[in-house]
N, C-alpha and C positions, 0 to 999 in steps of 0.2 A: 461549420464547426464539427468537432469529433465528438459523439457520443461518448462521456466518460460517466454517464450515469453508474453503472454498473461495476464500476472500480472500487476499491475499500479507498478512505483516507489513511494518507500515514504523512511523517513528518520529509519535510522537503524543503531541502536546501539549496540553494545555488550562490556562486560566486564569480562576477567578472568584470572586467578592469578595462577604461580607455586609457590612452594616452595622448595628451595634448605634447606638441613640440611648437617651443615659444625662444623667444631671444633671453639671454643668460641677463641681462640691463632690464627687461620685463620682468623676470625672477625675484630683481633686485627690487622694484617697486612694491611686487604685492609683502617682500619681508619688510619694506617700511614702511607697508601701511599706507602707501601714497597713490593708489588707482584712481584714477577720475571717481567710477561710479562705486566706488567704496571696496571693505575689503570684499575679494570676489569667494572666497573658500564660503561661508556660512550660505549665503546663497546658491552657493551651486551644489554643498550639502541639502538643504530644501529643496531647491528644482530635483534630487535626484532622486527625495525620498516622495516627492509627489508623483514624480513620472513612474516610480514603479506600483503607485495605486493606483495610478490610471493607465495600465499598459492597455489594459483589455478594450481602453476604449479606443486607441492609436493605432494596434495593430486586431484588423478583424478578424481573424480567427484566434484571437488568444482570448479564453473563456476567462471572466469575471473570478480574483481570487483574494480571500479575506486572508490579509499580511498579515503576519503576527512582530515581523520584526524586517528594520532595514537598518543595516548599518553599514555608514560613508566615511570611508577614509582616505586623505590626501596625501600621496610621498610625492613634495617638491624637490626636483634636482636642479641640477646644472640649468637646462637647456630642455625639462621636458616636468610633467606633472602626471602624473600614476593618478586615478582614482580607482579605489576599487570598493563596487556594490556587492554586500551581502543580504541576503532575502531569504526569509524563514516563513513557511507557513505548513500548517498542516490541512491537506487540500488531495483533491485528486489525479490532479496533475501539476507538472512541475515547474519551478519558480525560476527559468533560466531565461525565460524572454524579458520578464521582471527586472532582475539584474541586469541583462546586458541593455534594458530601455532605459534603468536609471543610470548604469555608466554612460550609457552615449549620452543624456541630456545631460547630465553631470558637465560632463567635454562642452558641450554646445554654448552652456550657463558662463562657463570661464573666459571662452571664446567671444559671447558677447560682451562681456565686463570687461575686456581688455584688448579688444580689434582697435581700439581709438590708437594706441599708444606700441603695436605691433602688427603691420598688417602682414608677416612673415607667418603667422601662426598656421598650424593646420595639425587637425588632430586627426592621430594616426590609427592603428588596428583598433577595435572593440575586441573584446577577448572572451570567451567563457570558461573561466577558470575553473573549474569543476563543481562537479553539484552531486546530489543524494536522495534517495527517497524512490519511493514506488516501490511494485512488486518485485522487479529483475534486480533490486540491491537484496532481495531476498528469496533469490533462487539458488536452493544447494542442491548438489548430486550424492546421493545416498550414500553408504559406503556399498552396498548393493544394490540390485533392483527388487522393490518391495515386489510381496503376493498380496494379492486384495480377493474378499470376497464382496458379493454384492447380494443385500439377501431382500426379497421385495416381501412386503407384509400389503395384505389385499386378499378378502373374499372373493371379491369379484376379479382379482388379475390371475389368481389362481382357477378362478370359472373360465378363464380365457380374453381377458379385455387389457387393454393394453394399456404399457408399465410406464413411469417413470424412471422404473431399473434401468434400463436403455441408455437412456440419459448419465445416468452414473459412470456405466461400464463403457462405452462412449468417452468420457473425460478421465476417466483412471488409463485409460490407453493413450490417450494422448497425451497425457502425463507422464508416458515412459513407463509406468507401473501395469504390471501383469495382473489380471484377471484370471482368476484360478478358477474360480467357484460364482457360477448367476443361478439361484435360486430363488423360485417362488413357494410362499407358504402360508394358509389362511391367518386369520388374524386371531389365534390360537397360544394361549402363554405359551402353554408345553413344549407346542411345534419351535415357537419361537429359542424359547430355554435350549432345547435341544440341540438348533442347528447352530446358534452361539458357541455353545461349551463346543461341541463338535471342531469347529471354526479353529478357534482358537486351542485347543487342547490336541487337538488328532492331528487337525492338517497345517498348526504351525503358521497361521496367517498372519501377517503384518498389520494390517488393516482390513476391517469389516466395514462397510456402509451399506444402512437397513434405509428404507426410503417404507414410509406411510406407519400407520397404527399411533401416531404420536399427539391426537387428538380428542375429544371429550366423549366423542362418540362410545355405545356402550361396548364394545367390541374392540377400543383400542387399547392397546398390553403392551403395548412397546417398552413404553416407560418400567412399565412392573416387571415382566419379561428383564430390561436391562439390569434388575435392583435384584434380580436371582442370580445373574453372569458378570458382572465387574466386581475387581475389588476394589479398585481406586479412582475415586469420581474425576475429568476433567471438566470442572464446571465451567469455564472460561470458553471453549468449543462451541457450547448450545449459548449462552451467552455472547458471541461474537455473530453468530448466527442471526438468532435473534434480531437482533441490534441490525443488523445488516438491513434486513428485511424489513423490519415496521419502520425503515425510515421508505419502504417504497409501498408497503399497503398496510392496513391498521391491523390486520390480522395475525402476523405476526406472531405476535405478543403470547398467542394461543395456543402456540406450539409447548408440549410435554418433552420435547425430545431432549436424552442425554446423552453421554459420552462419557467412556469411562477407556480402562486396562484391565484388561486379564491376562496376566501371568507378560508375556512380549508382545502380547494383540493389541494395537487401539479398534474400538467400537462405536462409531458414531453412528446417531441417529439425523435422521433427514426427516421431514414430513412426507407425502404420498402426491403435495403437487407437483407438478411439472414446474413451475414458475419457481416455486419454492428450492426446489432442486437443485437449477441452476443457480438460484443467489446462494445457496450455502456451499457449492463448491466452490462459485467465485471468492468468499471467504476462506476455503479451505486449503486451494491454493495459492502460492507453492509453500502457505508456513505449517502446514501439516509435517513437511518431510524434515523442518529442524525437529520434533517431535521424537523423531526415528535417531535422528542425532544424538538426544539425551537420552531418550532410553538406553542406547548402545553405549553410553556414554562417551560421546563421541562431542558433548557439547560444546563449543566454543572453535571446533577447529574451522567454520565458516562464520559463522555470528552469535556473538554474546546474546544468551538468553536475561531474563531479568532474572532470575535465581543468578547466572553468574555472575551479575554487574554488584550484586550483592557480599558475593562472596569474599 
């Protein structure tokens, strides 16, 4: 199985449809009600919403996923029966094998309620009608390519011992986003205050990402440092963060770090580990860059924010 530890959850949907092809005089029995083993639609509704709560165990590589919702719908024709499974969950990967498991059993369930009385049958395509969720339904291109700084807070990385920064400026690159500025600087408000406002006021950056100072220790200002250079908190950031994290180690939780605006910059905070680094940019991307969308006011031309859903 594939590693999706490391994935955020979001909502995921799929949809897809078998088709059974049967004689138009078998059509005619199940609309009177007259099939040997009863009417066959209600159970092959069941067999379809069970087979998609047990895909995971049918097909081995498809990881164990808590459904939130399945719904089974019949279009009887002439000469053939449509069913189409829809499946909702919100999970880390996606609910397409769900669907197209409960349409084919679906098919199968009809097939066997009604092989006595048509042995012409035979069901045709499995379909995957379309589906949604995961990060790439939530990958936009900027209307430019952002500039980012990267500024490391560390006594000791500024004595010469090595960064987590790396790690940052490493991933803003591969994200298409330009690195303008990799700075180290002790774990000093002033220092800190200074290269922010600088950041954002002089050199016009888009985004800043500070890695360390953001803990209990007596030396760490990140947090205080941040409540001298934003003016407008995004608390939802370090909260997604967060959240990410103490569901992978308890510590978590203990992170000070914020995120705010100054003036067109966003400012986030990261903590100083290495572990911690990567999960909060796996968080960060790609919905950092709708961010750059609203600010520019540019929001809704790729995806509705919840402020717009509101509006």
């Amino acid at each position: 199985m594939r590693d999706v530890s490391m994935k955020p959850t979001t909502l995921r949907t799929a949809e897809a449809r078998s088709i059974l092809h049967l004689d138009a005089r078998t059509v005619a029995v199940i609309h009177e009600g007259a099939a040997p083993k009863g009417d066959p639609l209600p159970v092959a509704k069941v067999a379809a919403i069970q087979a998609v709560k047990s895909t995971s165990t049918i097909i081995p590589y498809c990881h164990p996923i808590l459904i939130e919702h399945v719904d089974v719908q019949f279009d009887i024709r002439e000469t053939e029966i449509h069913t189409t499974v829809r499946v909702t969950a919100i999970a880390r990967t996606g609910v397409e094998m769900e669907a197209m498991t409960g349409a084919s059993v679906a098919a199968l369930t009809l097939y066997d309620m009604l092989k006595m009385i048509d042995e012409d049958m035979r069901i045709g395509e499995v379909t995957l009608v379309r589906k949604s969720g995961g990060k790439s339904q939530f990958r936009e291109i900027p209307a430019r390519r952002l500039r980012a700084a990267v500024l490391v807070m560390s006594d000791s990385v500024a004595a010469g011992e090595k960064s987590s920064g790396r790690i940052i400026q490493d991933r803003l690159t591969a994200e298409g986003v330009e690195v303008s500025h990799y700075d180290i600087v002790p774990d000093v408000t002033a220092a800190i205050v200074d290269r922010l406002k600088r950041y954002a006021d002089e050199d016009r950056m888009d985004l800043v990402i500070t890695t360390g100072g953001t803990g209990f220790g007596a030396r760490d200002h990140t947090p205080e440092a941040m409540g001298q250079v934003i003016e407008r908190d995004i608390p939802g950031i370090p909260e997604a963060v967060r959240a990410f994290g103490q569901d992978r180690i308890p510590y978590a939780m203990l992170s000070r770090a914020r995120a705010g605006m100054r003036g067109q910059c966003i400012v986030i905070n990261l903590p100083g580990s290495r572990g911690a680094v990567r999960d909060g940019l796996d968080v960060l991307f790609p919905a950092i860059v709708h961010a750059f969308g609203m600010l520019w006011g540019q929001a809704g031309s790729h995806h509705a924010s919840y402020e717009d859903e509101g509006a």
